[in-house]
N, C-alpha and C positions, 0 to 999 in steps of 0.2 A: 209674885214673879219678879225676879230681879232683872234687870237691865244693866249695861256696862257703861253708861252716861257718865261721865264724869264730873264734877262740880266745878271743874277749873274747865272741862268744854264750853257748857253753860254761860261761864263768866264771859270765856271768851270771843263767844260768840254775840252775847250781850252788849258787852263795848264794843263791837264793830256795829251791831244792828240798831244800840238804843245810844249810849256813851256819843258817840261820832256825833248824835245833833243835840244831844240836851245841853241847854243852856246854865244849869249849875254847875256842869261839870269841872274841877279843877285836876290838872291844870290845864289852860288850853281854852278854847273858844268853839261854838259849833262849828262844823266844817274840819278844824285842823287833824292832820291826821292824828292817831293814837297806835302806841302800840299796843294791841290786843291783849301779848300775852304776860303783860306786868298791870296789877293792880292799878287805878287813879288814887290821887290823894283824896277826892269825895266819898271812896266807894264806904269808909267804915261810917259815915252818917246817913248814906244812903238807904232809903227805906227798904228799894227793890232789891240792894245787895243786904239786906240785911235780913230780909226773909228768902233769898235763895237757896241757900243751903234745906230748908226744911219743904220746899215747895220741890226742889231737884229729887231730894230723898222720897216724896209722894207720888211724882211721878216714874220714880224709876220702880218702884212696887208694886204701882194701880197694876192690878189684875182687868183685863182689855175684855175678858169675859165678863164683869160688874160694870164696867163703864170705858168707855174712851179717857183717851190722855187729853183730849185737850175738853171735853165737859167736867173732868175729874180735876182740874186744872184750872178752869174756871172760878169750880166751886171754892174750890182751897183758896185762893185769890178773896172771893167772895169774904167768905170767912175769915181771913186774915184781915182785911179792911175795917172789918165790921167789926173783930175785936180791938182793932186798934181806936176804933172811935171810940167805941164804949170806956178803953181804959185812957184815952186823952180830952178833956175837957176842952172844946172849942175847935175839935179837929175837924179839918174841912180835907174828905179823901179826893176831892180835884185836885189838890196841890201837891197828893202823893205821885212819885216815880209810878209804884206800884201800877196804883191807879192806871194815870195816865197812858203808862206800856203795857197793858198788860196784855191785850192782843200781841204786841209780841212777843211778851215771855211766854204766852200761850204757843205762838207757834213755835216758837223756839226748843221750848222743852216737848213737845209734840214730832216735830223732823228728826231731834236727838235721841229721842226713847225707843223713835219708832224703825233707826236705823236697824 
């Protein structure tokens, strides 16, 4: 099942919902506002924009009769972390974006898919 979600919705949404209070974020400081719909200089090292693109594309496909968007969403989260650990020596997923929002990316891609 395809969905019409867009991968720049997503983003955009992201930086007003997650961007606005993370404290790596460059440029700027938490709090300051941001404009939503221009890229941050962070985002190409950013773990959570860096697996967006591929978590947006699973969401906008999950079939809602096999699972929910946001357990199917979870999962993929799940398994992204976990292979990220496996292929980084000493990687601690607390200190990941991913990690740390992923309640919101959940809901985020979750209200979007399900428009």
């Amino acid at each position: 099942m395809q969905r019409k979600v867009t991968l720049d919705q997503v983003k955009r949404e992201l930086r007003a919902r997650v961007c606005q209070h993370c404290p790596l974020r460059t440029p700027g400081k938490p709090g300051d506002r941001i404009d939503t719909s221009s890229p941050l200089d962070c985002e190409p090292a950013c773990e959570l924009f860096e697996h967006l693109p591929a978590l947006t594309e699973f969401a906008r496909q999950l079939d809602p009769m096999l699972r929910s968007v946001d357990e199917g969403v979870q999962r993929k989260i799940d398994d992204t972390i976990e292979s990220i650990a496996k292929a980084r020596r000493g990687y601690d997923p607390k200190s990941s974006p991913l990690d740390r929002n992923r309640n919101c990316v959940i809901a985020t891609l979750t209200e979007l898919v399900d428009r």
